[in-house]
C-alpha positions as CSV (number, residue, x, y, z in Angstrom):
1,X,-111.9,125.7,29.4
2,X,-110.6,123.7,31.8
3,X,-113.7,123.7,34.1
4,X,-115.7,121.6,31.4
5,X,-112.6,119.1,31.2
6,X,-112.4,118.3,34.8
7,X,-115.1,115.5,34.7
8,X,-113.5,114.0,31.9
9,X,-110.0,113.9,33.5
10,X,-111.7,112.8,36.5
11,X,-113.2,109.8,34.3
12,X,-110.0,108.8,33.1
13,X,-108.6,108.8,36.2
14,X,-110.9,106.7,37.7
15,X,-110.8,104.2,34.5
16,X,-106.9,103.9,35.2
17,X,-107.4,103.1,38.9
18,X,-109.9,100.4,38.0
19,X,-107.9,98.9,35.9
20,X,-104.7,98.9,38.2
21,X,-107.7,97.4,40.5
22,X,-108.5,94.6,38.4
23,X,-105.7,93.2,37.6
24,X,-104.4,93.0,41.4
25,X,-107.4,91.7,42.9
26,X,-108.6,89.3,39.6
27,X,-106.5,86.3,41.4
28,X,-108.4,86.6,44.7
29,X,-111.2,85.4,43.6
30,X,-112.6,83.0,41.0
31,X,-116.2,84.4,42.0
32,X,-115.9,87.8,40.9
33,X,-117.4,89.3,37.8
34,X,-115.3,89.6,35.0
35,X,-112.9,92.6,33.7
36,X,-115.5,93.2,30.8
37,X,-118.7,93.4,33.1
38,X,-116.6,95.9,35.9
39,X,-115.9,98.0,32.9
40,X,-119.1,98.6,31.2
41,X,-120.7,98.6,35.0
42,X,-118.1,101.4,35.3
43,X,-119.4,103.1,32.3
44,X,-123.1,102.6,33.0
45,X,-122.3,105.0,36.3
46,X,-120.4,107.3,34.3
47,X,-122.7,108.0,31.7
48,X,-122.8,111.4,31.4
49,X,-118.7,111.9,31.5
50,X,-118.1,109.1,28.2
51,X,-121.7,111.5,26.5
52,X,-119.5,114.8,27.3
53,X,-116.7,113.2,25.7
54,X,-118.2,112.3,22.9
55,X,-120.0,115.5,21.9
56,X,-116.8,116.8,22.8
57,X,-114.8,115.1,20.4
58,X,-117.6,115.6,17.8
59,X,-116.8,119.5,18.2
60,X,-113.6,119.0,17.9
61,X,-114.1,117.1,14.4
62,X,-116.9,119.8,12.8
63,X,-114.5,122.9,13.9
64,X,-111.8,121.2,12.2
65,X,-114.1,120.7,9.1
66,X,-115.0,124.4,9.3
67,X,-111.2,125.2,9.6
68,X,-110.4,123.2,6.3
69,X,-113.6,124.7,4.2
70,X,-112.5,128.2,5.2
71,X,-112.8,130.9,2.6
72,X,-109.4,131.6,1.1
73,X,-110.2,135.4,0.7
74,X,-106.9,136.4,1.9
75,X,-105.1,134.2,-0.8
76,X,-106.9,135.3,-3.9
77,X,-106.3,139.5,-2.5
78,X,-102.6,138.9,-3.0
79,X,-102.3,135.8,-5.7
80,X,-105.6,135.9,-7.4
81,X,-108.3,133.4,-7.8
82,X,-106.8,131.1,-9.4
83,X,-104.3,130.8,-7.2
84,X,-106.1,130.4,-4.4
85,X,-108.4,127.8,-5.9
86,X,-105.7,126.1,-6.7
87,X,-103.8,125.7,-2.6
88,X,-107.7,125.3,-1.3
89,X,-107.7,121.7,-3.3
90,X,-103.8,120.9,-2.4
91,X,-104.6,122.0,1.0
92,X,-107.8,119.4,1.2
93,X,-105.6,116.7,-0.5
94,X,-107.2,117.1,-3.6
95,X,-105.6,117.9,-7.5
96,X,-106.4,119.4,-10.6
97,X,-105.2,120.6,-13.9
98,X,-105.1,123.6,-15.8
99,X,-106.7,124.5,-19.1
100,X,-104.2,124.0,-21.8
101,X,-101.9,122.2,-19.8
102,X,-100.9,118.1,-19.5
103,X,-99.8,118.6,-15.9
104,X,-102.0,117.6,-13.1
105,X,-101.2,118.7,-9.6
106,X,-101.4,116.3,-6.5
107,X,-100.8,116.6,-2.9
108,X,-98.0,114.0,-1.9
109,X,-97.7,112.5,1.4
110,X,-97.9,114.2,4.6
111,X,-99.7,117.2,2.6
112,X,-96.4,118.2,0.7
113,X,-96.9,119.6,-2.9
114,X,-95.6,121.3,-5.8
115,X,-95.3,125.5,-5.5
116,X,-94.9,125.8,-9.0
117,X,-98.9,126.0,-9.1
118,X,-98.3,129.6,-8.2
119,X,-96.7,130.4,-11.4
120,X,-100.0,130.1,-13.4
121,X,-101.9,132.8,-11.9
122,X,-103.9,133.7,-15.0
123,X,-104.3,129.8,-15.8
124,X,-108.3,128.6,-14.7
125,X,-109.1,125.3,-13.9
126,X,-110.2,122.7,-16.3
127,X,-110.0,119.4,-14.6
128,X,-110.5,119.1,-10.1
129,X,-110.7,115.7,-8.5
130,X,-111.9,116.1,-4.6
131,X,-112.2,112.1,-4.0
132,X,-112.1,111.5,-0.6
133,X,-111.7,114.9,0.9
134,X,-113.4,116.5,3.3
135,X,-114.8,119.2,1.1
136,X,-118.4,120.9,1.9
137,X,-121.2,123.7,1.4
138,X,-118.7,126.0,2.7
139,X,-115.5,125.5,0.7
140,X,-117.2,125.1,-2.5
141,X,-117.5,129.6,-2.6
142,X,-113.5,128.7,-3.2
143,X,-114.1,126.9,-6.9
144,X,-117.5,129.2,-8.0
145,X,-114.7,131.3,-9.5
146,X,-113.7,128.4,-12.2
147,X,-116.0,129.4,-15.2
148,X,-114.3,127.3,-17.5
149,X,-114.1,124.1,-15.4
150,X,-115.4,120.5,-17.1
151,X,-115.0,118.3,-15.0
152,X,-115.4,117.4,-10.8
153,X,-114.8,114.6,-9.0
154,X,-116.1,114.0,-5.4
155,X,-115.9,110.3,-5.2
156,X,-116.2,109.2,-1.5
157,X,-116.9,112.8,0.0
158,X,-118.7,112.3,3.4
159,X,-119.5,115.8,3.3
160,X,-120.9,116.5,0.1
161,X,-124.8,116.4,0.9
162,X,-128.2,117.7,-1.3
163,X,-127.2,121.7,-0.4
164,X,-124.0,121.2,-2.0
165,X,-125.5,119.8,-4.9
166,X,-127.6,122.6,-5.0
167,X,-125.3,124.6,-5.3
168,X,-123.5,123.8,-8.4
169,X,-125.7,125.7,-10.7
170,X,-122.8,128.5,-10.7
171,X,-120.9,125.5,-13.3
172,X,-123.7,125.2,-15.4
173,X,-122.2,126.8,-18.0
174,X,-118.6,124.9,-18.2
175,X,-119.3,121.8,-16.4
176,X,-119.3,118.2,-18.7
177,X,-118.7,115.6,-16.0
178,X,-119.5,115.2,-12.3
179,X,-118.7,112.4,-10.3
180,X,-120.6,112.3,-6.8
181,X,-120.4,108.4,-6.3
182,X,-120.4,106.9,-2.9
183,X,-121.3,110.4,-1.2
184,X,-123.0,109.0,1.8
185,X,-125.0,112.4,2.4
186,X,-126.8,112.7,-1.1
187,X,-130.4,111.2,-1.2
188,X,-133.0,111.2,-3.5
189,X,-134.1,114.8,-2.4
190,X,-130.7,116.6,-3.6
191,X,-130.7,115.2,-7.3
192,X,-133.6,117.6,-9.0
193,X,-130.8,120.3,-8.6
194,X,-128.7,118.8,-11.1
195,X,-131.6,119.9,-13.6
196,X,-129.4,123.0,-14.1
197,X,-126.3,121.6,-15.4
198,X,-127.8,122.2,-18.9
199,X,-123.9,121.0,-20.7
200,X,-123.6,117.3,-18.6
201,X,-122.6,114.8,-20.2
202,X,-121.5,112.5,-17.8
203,X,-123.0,111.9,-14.1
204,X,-121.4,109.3,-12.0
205,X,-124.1,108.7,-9.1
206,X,-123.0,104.6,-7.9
207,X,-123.5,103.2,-4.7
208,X,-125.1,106.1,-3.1
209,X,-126.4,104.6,0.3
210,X,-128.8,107.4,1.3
211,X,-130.9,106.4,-1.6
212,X,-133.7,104.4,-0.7
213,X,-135.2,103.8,-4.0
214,X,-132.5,103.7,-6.8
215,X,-134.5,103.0,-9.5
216,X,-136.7,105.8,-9.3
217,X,-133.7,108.4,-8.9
218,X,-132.0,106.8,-12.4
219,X,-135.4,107.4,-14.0
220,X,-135.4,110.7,-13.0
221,X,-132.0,111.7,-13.8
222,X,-132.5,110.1,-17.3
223,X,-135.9,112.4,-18.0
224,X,-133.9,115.5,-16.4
225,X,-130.6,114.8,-17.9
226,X,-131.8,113.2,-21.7
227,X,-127.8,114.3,-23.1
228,X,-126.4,112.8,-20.6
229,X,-124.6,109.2,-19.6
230,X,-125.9,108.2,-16.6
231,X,-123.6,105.5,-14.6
232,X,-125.2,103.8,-11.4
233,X,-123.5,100.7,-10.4
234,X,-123.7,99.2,-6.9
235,X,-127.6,99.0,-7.3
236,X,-128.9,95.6,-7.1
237,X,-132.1,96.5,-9.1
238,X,-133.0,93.5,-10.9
239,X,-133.2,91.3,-7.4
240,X,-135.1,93.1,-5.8
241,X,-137.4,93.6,-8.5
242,X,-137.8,89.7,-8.8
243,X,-138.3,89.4,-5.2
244,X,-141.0,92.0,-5.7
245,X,-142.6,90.1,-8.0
246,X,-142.3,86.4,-5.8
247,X,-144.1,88.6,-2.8
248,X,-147.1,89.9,-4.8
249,X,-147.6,86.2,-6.7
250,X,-148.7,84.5,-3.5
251,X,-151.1,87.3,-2.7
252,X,-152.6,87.2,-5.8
253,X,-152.9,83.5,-5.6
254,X,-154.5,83.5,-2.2
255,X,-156.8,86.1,-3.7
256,X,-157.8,83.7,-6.3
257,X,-159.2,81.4,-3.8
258,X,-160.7,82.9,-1.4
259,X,-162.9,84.2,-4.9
260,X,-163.3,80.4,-5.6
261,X,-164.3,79.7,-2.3
């Protein structure tokens, strides 16, 4: 481990030095080049250390994704799936609420929250809202257990991508509303899978920014999803539509006289 690392201390070491370096010999002269060109020359020839750091750092950020999204096996052995359900969305930040019951639980600050969750264990889940989390392919195995859940909302979640769409056909019998807005993983490819929650009756898909042609995904959601209310805001549509229009008028028009002509 700490064979890979030496470069990178090295790099730092030698970005400290030249900044000590800088800063005592900036008054000598007014010639010389400034601190902002001696520091990206100084990365230019260190290249390869800032890339390793990078990738490194990267790594770092996916096994830590991994580590989160982890299968909570162990949990639902001695508490039961519900229970583990359950402290997989508190431990993501996330909350939920179960069937029967007013009560929603939340994850405070610093990742504190309630215990009494575990007194429910036979309780499923009716209600999960994942906004923001990091939540992926992987730790979605920890909710397939909630047959009786309605609704799910993954607002904001920059790992929710088309596979994890895909793989929400194990709600297709419970599920009413899904709310995958600004998910900026989900294009136009991932939607078809939605075909299979058959009891939708609400889909939130706004401001999605990996699809490149809105309007044709809305029309398709409408002829897959007929039963269901289809909100997509954050689309300007009706511009570019006009501007369309404006681009093919000129050619038609240029058209029209060279006929003439």
């Amino acid at each position: 481990m700490a064979a890979p690392l030496a470069p990178l201390r090295r790099c730092f070491q030698r970005c400290v030095l030249f900044r000590v370096a800088s800063r005592t010999g900036s008054s000598s002269s007014s010639a010389s080049p400034s601190l902002y060109a001696r520091f990206m020359r100084f990365l230019s020839q260190r290249f390869y250390d800032v890339e390793m750091f990078l990738g490194w750092r990267l790594q770092m950020r996916r096994k830590g994704i991994q580590k989160k999204n982890a299968y909570y096996g162990y949990t639902k052995h001695l508490h039961g799936e519900h229970v583990a359900t359950a402290y997989y969305i508190l431990c993501l930040k996330g909350g939920f609420r179960y069937a029967g019951q007013p009560e929603w639980y939340l994850t405070y600050k610093k990742g504190r929250f309630n215990w009494d969750f575990m007194k429910h264990k036979d309780a499923p889940l009716e209600e999960v809202n994942m906004n923001y989390t990091l939540i992926n392919y992987t730790g979605l195995q920890n909710l397939e257990g909630q047959h009786l859940l309605r609704t799910l909302s993954l607002r904001g979640c920059s790992e929710v991508d088309d596979w994890f769409l895909a793989r929400l056909h194990v709600f297709q019998d419970s599920l009413e509303e899904l709310d995958i807005s600004h998910c900026p993983k989900i294009t136009i490819g991932g939607l078809p899978a939605l075909i299979n929650l058959t009891r939708l009756r609400r889909l939130d898909v706004s401001s999605l920014q990996g699809l490149k042609s809105p309007g044709l995904a809305i029309i398709l959601l409408k002829e897959m999803l007929p039963q269901c209310q289809i909100i997509a805001n954050g689309y300007d549509l009706t511009l570019r539509q006009e501007t369309e229009e404006e681009n093919k008028e000129p050619k038609q028009g240029q058209r029209w006289s060279k006929t003439q002509e």
